[in-house]
DOPAGU-918744 format. One record per residue (C-alpha): residue in three letters; x, y, z; residue number from 1. Coordinates in steps of 0.1 Angstrom, whole numbers, always signed. Layout:
BEGIN
<pt aa="Ala" xx="X" yy="Y" zz="Z" i="NUM"/>
...
END
This chain:
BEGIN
<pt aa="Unk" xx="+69" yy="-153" zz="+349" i="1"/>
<pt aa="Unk" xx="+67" yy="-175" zz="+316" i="2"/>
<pt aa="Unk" xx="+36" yy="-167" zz="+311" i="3"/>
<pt aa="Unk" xx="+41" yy="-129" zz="+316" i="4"/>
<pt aa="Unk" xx="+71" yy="-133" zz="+291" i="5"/>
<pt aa="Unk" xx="+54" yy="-148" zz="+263" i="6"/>
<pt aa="Unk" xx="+21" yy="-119" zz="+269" i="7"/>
<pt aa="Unk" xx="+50" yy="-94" zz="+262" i="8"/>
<pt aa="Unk" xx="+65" yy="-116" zz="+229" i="9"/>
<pt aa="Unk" xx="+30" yy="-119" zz="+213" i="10"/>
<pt aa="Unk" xx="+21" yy="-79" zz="+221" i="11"/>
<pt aa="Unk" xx="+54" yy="-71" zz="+203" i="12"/>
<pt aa="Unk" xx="+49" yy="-94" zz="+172" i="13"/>
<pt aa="Unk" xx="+13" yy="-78" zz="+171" i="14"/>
<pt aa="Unk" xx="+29" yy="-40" zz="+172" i="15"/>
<pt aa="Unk" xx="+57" yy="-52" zz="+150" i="16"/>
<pt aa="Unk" xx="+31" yy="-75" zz="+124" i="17"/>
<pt aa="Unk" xx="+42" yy="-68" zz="+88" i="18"/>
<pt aa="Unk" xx="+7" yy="-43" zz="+81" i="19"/>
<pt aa="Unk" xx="+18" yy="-22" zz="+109" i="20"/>
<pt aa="Unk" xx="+54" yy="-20" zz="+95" i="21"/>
<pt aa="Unk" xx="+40" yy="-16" zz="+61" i="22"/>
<pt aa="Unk" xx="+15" yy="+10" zz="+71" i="23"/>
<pt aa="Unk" xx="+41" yy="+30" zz="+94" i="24"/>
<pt aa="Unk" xx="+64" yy="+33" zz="+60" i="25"/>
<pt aa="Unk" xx="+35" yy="+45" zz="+39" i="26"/>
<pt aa="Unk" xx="+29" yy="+70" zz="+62" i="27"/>
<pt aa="Unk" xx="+63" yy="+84" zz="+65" i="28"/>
<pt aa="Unk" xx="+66" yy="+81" zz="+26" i="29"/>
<pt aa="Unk" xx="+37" yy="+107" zz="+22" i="30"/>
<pt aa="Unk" xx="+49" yy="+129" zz="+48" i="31"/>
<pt aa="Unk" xx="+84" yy="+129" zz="+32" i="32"/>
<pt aa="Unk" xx="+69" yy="+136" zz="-2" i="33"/>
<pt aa="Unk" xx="+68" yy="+171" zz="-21" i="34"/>
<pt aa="Unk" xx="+34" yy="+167" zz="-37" i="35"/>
<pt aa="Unk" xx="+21" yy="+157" zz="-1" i="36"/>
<pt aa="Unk" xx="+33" yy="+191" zz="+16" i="37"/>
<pt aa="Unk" xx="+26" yy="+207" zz="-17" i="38"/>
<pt aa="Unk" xx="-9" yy="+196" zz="-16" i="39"/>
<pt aa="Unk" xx="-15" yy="+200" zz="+22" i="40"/>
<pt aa="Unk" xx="-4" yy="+236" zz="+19" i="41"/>
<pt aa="Unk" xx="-28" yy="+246" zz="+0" i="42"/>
<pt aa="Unk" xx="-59" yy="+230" zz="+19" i="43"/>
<pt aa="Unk" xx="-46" yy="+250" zz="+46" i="44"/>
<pt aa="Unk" xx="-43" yy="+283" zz="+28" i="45"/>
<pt aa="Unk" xx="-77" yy="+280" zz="+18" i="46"/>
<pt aa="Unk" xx="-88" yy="+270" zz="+52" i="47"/>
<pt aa="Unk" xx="-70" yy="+298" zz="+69" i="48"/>
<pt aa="Unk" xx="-84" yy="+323" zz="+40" i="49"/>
<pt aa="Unk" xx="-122" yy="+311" zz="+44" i="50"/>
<pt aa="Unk" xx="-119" yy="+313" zz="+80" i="51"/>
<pt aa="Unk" xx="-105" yy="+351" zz="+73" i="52"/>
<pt aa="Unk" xx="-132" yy="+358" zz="+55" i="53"/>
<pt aa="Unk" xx="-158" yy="+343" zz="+76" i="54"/>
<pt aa="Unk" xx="-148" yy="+354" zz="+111" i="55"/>
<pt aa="Unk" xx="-154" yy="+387" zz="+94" i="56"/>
<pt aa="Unk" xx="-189" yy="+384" zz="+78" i="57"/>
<pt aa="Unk" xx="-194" yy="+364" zz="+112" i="58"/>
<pt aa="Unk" xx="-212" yy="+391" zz="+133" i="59"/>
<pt aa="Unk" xx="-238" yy="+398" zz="+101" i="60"/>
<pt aa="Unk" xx="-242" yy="+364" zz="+97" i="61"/>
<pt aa="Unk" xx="-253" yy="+353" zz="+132" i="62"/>
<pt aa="Unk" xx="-275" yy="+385" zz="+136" i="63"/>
<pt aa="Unk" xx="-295" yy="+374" zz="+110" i="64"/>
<pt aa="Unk" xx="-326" yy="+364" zz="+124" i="65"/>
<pt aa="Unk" xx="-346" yy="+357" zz="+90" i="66"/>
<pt aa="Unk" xx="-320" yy="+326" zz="+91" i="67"/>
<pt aa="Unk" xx="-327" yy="+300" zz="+107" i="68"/>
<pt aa="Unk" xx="-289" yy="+287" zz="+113" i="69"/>
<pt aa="Unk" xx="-280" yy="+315" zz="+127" i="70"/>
<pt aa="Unk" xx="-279" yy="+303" zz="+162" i="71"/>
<pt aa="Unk" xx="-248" yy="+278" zz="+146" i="72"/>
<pt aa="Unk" xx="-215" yy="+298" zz="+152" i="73"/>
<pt aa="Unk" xx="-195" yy="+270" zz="+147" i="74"/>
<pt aa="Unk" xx="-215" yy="+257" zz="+115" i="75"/>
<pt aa="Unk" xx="-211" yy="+294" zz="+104" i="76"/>
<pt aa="Unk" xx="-180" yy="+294" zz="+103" i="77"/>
<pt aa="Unk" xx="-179" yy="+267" zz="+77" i="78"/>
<pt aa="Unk" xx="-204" yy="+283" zz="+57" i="79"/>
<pt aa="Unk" xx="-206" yy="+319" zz="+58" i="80"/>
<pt aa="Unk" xx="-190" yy="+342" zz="+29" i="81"/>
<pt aa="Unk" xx="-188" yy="+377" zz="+16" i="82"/>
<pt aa="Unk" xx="-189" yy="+358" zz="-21" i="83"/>
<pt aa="Unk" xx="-154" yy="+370" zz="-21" i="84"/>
<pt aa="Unk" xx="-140" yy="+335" zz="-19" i="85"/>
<pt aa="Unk" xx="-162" yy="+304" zz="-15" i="86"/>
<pt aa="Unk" xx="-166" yy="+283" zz="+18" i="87"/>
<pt aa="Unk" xx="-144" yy="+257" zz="+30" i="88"/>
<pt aa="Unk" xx="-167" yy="+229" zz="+21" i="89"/>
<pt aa="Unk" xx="-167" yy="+240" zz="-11" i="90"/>
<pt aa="Unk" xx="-130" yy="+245" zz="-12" i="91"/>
<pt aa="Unk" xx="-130" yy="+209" zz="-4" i="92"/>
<pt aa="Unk" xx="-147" yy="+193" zz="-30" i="93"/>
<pt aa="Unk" xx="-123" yy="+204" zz="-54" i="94"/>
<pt aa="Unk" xx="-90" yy="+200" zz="-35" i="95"/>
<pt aa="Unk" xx="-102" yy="+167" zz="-20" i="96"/>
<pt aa="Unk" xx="-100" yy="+148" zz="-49" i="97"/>
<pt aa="Unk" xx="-69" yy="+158" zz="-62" i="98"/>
<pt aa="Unk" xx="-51" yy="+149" zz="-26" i="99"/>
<pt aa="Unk" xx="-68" yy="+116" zz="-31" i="100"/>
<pt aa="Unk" xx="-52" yy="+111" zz="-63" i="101"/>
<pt aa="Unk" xx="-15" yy="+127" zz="-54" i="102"/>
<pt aa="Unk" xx="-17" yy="+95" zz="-31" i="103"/>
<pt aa="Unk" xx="-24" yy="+66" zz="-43" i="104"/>
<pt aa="Unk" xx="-19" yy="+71" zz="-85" i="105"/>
<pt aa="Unk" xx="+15" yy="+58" zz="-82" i="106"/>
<pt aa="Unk" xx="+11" yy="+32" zz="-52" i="107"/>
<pt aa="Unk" xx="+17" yy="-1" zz="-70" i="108"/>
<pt aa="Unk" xx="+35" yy="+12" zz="-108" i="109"/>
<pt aa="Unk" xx="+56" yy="+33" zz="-89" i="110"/>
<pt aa="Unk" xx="+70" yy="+0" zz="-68" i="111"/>
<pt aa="Unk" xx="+69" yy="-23" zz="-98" i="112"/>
<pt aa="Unk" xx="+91" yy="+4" zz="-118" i="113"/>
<pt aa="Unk" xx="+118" yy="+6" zz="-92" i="114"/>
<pt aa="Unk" xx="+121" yy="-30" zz="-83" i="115"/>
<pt aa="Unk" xx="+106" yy="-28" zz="-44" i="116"/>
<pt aa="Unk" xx="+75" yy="-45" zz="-55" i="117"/>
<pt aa="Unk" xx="+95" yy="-79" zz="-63" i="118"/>
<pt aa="Unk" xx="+114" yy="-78" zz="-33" i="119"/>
<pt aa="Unk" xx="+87" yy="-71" zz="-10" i="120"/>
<pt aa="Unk" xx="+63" yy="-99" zz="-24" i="121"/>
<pt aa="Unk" xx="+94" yy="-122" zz="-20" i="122"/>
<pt aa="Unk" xx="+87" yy="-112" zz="+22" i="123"/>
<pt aa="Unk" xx="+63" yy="-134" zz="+40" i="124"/>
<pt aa="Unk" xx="+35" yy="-109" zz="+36" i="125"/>
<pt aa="Unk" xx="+1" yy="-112" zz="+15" i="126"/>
<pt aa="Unk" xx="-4" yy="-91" zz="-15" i="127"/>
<pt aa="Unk" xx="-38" yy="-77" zz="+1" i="128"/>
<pt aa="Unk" xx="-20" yy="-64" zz="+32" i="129"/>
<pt aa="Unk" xx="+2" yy="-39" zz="+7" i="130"/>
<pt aa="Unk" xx="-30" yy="-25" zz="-9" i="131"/>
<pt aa="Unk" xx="-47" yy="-23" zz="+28" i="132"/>
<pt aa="Unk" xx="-16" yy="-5" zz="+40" i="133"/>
<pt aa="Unk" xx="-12" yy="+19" zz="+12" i="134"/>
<pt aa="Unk" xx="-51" yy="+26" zz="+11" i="135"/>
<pt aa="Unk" xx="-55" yy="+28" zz="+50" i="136"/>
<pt aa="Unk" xx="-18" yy="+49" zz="+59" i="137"/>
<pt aa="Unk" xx="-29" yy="+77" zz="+31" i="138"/>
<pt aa="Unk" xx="-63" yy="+75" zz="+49" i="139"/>
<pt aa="Unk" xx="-48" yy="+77" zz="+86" i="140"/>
<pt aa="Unk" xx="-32" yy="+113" zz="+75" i="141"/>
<pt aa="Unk" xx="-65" yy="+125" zz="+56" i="142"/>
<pt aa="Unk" xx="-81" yy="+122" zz="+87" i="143"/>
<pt aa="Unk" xx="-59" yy="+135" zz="+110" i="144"/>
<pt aa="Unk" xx="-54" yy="+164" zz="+85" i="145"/>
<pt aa="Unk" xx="-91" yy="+175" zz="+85" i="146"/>
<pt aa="Unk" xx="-92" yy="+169" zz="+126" i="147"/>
<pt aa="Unk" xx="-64" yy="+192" zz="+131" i="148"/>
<pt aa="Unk" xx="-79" yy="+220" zz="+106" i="149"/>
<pt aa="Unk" xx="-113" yy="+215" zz="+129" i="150"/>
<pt aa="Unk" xx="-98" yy="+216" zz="+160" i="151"/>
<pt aa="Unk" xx="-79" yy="+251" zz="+151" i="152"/>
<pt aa="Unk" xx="-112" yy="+264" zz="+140" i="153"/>
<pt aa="Unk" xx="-131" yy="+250" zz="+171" i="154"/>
<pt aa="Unk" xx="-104" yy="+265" zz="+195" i="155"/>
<pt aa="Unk" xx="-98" yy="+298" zz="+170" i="156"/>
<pt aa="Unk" xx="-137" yy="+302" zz="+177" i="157"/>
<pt aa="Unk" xx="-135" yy="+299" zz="+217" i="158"/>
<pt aa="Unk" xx="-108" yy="+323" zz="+214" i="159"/>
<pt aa="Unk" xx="-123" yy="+352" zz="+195" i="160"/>
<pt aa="Unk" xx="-159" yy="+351" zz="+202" i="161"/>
<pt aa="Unk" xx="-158" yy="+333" zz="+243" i="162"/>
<pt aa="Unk" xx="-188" yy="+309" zz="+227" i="163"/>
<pt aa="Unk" xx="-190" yy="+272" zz="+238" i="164"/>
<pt aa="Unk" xx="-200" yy="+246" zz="+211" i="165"/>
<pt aa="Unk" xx="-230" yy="+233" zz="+213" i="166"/>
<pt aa="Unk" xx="-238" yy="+190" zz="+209" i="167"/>
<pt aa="Unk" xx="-253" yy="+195" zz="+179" i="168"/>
<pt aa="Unk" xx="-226" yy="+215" zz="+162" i="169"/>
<pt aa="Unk" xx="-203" yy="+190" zz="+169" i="170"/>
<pt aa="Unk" xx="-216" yy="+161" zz="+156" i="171"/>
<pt aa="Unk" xx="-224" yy="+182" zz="+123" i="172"/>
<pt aa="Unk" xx="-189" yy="+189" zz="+117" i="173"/>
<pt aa="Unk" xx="-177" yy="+153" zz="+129" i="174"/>
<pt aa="Unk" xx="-199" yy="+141" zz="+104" i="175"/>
<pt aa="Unk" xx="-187" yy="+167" zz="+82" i="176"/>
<pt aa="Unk" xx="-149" yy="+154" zz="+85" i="177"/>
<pt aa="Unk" xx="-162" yy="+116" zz="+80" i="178"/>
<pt aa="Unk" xx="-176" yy="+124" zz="+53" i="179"/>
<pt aa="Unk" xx="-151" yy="+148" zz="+37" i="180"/>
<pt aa="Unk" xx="-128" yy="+117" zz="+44" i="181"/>
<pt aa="Unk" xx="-146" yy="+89" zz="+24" i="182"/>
<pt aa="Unk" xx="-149" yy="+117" zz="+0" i="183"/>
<pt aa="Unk" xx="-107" yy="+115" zz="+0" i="184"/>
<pt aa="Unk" xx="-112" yy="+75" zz="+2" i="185"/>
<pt aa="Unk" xx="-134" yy="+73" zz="-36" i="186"/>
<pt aa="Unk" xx="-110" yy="+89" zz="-51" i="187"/>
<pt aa="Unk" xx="-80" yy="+71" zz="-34" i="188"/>
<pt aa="Unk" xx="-94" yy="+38" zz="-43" i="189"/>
<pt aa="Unk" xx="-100" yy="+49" zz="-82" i="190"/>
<pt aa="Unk" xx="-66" yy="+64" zz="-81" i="191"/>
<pt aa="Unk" xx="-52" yy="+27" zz="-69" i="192"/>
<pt aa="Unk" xx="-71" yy="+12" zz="-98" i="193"/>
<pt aa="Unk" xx="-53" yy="+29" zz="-123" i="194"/>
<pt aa="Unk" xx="-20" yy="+27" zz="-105" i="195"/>
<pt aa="Unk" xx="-23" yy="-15" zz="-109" i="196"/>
<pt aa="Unk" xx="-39" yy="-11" zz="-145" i="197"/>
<pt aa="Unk" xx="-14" yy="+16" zz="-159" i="198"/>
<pt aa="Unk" xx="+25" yy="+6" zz="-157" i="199"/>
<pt aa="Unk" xx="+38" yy="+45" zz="-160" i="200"/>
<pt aa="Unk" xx="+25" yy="+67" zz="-133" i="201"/>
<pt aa="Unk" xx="+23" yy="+96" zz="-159" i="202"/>
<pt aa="Unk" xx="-5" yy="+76" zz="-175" i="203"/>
<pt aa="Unk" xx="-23" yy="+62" zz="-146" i="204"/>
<pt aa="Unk" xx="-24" yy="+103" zz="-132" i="205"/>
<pt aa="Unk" xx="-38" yy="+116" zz="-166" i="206"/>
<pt aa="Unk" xx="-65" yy="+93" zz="-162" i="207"/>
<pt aa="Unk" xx="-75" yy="+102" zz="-127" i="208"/>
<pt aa="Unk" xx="-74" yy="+139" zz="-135" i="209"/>
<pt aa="Unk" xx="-93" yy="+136" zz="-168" i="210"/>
<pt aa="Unk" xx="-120" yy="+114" zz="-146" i="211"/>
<pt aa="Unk" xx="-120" yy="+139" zz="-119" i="212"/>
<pt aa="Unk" xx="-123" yy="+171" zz="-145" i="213"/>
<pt aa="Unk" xx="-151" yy="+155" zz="-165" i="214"/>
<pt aa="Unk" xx="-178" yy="+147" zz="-132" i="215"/>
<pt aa="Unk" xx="-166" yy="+181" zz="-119" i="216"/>
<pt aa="Unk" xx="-168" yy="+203" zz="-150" i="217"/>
<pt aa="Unk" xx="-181" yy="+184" zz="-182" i="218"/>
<pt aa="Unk" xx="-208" yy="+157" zz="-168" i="219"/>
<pt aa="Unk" xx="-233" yy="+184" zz="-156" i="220"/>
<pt aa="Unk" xx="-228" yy="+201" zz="-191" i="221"/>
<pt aa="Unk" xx="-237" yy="+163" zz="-216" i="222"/>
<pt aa="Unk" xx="-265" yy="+157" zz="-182" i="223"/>
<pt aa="Unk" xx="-280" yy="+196" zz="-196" i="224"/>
<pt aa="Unk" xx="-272" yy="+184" zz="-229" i="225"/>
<pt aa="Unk" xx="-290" yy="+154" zz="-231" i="226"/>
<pt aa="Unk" xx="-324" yy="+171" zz="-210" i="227"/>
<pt aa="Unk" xx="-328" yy="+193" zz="-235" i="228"/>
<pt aa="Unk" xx="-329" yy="+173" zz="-266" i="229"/>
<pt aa="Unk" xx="-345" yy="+142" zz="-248" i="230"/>
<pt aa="Unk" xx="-370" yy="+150" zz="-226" i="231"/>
<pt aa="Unk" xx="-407" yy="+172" zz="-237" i="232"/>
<pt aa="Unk" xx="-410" yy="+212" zz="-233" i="233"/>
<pt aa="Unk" xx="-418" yy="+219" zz="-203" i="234"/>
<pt aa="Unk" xx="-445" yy="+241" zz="-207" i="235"/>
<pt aa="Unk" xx="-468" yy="+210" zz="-218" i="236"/>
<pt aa="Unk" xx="-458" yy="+190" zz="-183" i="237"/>
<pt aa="Unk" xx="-484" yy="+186" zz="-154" i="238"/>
<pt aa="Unk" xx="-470" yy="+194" zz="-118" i="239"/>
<pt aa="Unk" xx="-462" yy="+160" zz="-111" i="240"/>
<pt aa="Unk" xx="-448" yy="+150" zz="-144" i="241"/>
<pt aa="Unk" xx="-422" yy="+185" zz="-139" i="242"/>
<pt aa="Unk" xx="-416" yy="+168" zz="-99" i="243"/>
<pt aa="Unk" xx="-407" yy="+131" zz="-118" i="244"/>
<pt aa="Unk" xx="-385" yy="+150" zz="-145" i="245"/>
<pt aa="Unk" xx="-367" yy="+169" zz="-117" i="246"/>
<pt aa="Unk" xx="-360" yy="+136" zz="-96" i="247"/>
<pt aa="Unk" xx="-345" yy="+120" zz="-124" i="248"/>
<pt aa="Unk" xx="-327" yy="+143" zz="-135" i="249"/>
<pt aa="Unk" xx="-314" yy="+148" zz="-101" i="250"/>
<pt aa="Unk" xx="-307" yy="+107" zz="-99" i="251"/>
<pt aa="Unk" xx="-288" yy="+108" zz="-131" i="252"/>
<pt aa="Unk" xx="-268" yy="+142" zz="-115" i="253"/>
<pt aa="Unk" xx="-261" yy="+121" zz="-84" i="254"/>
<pt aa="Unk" xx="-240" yy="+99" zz="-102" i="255"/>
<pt aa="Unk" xx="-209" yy="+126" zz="-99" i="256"/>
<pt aa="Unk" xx="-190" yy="+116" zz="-67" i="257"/>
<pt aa="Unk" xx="-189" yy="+156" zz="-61" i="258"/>
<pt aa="Unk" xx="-227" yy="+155" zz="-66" i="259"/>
<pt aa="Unk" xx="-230" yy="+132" zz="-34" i="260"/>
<pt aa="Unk" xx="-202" yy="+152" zz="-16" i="261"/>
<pt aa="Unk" xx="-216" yy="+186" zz="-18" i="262"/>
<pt aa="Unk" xx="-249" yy="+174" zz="-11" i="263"/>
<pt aa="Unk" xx="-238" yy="+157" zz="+20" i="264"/>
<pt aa="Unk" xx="-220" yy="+184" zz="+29" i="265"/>
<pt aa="Unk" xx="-245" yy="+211" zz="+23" i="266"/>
<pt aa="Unk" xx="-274" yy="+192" zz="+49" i="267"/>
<pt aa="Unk" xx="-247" yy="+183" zz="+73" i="268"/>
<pt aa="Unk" xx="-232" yy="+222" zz="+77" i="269"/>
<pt aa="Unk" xx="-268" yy="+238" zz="+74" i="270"/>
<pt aa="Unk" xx="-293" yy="+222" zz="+99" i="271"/>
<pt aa="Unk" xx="-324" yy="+241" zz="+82" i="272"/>
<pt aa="Unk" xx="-318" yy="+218" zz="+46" i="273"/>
<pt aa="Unk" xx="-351" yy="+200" zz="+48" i="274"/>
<pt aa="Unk" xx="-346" yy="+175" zz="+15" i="275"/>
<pt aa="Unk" xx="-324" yy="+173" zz="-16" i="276"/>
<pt aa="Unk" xx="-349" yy="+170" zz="-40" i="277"/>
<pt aa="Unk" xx="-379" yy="+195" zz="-51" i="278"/>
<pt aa="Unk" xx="-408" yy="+198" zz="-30" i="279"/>
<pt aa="Unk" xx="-446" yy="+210" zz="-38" i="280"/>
<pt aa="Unk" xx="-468" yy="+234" zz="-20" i="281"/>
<pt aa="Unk" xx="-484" yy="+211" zz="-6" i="282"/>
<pt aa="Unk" xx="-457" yy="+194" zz="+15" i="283"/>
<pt aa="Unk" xx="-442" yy="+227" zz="+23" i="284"/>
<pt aa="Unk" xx="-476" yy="+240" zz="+37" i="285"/>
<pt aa="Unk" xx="-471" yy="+239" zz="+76" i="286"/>
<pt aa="Unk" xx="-436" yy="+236" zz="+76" i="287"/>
<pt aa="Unk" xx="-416" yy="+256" zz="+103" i="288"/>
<pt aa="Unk" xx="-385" yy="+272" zz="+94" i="289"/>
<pt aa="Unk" xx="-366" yy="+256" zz="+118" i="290"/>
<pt aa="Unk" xx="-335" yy="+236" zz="+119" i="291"/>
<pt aa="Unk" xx="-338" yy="+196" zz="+116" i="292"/>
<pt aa="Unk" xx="-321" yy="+170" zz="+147" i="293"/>
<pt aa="Unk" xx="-285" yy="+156" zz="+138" i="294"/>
<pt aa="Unk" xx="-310" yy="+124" zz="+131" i="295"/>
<pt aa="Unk" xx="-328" yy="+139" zz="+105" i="296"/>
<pt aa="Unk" xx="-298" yy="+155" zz="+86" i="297"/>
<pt aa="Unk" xx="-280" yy="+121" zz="+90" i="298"/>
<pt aa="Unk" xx="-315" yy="+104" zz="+77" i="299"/>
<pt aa="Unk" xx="-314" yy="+126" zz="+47" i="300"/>
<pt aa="Unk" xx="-278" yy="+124" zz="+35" i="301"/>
<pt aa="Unk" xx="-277" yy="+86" zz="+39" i="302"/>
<pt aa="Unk" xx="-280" yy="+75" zz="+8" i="303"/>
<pt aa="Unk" xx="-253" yy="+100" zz="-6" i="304"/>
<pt aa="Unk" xx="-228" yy="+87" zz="+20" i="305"/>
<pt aa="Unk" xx="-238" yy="+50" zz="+14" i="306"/>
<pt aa="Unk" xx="-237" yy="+58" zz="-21" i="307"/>
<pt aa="Unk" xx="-197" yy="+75" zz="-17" i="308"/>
<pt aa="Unk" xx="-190" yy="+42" zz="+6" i="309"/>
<pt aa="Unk" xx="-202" yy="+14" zz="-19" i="310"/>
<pt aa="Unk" xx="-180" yy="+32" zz="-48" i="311"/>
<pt aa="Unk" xx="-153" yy="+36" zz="-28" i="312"/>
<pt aa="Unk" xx="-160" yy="-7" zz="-14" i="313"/>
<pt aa="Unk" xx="-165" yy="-13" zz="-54" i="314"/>
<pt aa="Unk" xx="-127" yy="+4" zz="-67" i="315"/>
<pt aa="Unk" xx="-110" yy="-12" zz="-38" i="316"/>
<pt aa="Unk" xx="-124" yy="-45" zz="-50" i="317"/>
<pt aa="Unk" xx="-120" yy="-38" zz="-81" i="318"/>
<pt aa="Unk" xx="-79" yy="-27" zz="-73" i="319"/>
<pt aa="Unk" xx="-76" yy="-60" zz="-54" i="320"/>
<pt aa="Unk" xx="-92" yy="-81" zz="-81" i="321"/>
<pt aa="Unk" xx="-66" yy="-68" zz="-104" i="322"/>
<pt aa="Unk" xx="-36" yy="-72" zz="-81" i="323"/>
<pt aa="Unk" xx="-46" yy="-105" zz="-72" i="324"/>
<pt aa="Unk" xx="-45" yy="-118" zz="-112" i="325"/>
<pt aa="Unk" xx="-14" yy="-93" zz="-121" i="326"/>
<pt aa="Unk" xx="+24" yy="-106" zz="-130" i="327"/>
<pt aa="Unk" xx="+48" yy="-88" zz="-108" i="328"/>
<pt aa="Unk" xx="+81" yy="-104" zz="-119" i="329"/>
<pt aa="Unk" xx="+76" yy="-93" zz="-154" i="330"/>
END
């Protein structure tokens, strides 16, 4: 009897341990929150318009036997447009980052400038647990966000068309959500970064949307930029010298977080992506247009989704580096 007593004490200090407290409040903060609902209404606006769009251009798009995803209904889904609107994955890259940032640019400033971040330091709780909480509760509803979206489009898709999913399909767009979430999780972490280095929210935002606008609109532009006045006319390059230029230029591209995201994407949603770089005759010659194993796709994307991992590892670092060394009762 004791010894079932004290099983049930310990199993309620570990539901009740101050991360699960911390990372229950988190969570109901962002669901309370304006710019959370704001932002979550429009990811599903532009869900429910691309899946409009492509339940409509669905019956072209699987009769298309020149394709070789066109066995995919489910993947189609995701990917198929009139050029109308674009798809949902790239709907996502640009909304992703922004919900990353609406949730964690004002997770330690906005504490330290109303006084909770005192008081809850003076609690018996360590200063990494708050940045894990914050970082994992904003996670938590990312994830159960894009599971929800996939599940209405897996069950919209049963519904209207009386198609099963296939194995293949789903893993695709499981690895689709996982890696749409670290997506969310780069920019969460960068967002926390500023939120410890900036006191005034304002200022810690402005920096997150100015890093965010130049990899998605000006990087590609000073990357073009740079090519042109840098590297020799083409029209005096050998074949392998134009395949070198292209690879770096494609390394150097890769550097945008988007880069990696719509790459990873793109192979994940469309089994018949062979490789992200350019290819000669030669290694095309014999090739069947068919579409690659779940293992090859994952194979190929790797190093993007490493690459989105080790950033996001590197700013949360970097965040608790800086909270470690920072004054909070000033």
């Amino acid at each position: 009897m004791m010894n079932q007593t004290l099983s049930k004490t310990s199993k309620k200090t570990r539901i009740n341990s101050p991360f699960s407290v911390m990372v229950h409040k988190e969570m109901a903060d962002h669901i309370r929150s304006w710019r959370f609902i704001i932002l979550i209404g429009l990811i599903i606006l532009t869900f429910i318009a691309s899946m409009y769009v492509s339940l409509g251009n669905i019956r072209s798009a699987i009769g298309n036997t020149n394709d070789p995803d066109h066995t995919f209904l489910y993947l189609k889904l995701l990917t198929t447009t009139d050029n109308s609107t674009p798809p949902f994955h790239v709907f996502l890259s640009f909304l992703a980052p922004l919900l990353g940032i609406s949730l964690g640019f004002d997770a330690v400033n906005s504490e330290q400038n109303k006084g909770t971040l005192t008081r809850l330091m003076a609690q018996p709780v360590y200063r990494d647990n708050l940045l894990l909480a914050k970082f994992v509760s904003a996670l938590m509803l990312v994830g159960a966000l894009f599971l929800i979206l996939v599940l209405l489009m897996i069950g919209g898709g049963l519904v209207l068309t009386g198609v099963r999913m296939e194995p293949q399909e789903l893993l695709r767009i499981i690895g689709f959500i996982v890696i749409s979430i670290t997506y969310v999780g780069f920019w969460l972490s960068l967002s926390m970064v500023l939120s410890i280095r900036f006191r005034q929210a304002a200022t810690s935002a402005l920096t997150a949307i100015g890093i965010w606008l130049f990899f998605t609109v000006f990087y590609q532009i000073v990357v073009n930029l740079a090519i042109r006045s840098l590297l020799p006319d083409p029209a005096f390059l050998t074949q392998d010298q134009m395949l070198g230029y292209n690879e770096l230029i494609l390394d150097i591209l890769r550097i945008a977080p988007n880069q990696l995201y719509t790459d990873a994407s793109t192979t994940m949603l469309m089994p018949s992506v062979r490789s992200l770089g350019p290819m000669t005759m030669e290694q095309m010659a014999g090739a069947i247009p068919a579409p690659l194993p779940f293992k090859e796709s994952l194979m190929i994307v790797w190093p993007q989704v490493s690459g989105m991992i080790g950033a996001t590892v590197g700013c949360f670092a970097l965040s608790y580096y800086l909270f470690m060394r920072r004054e909070i009762r000033s």
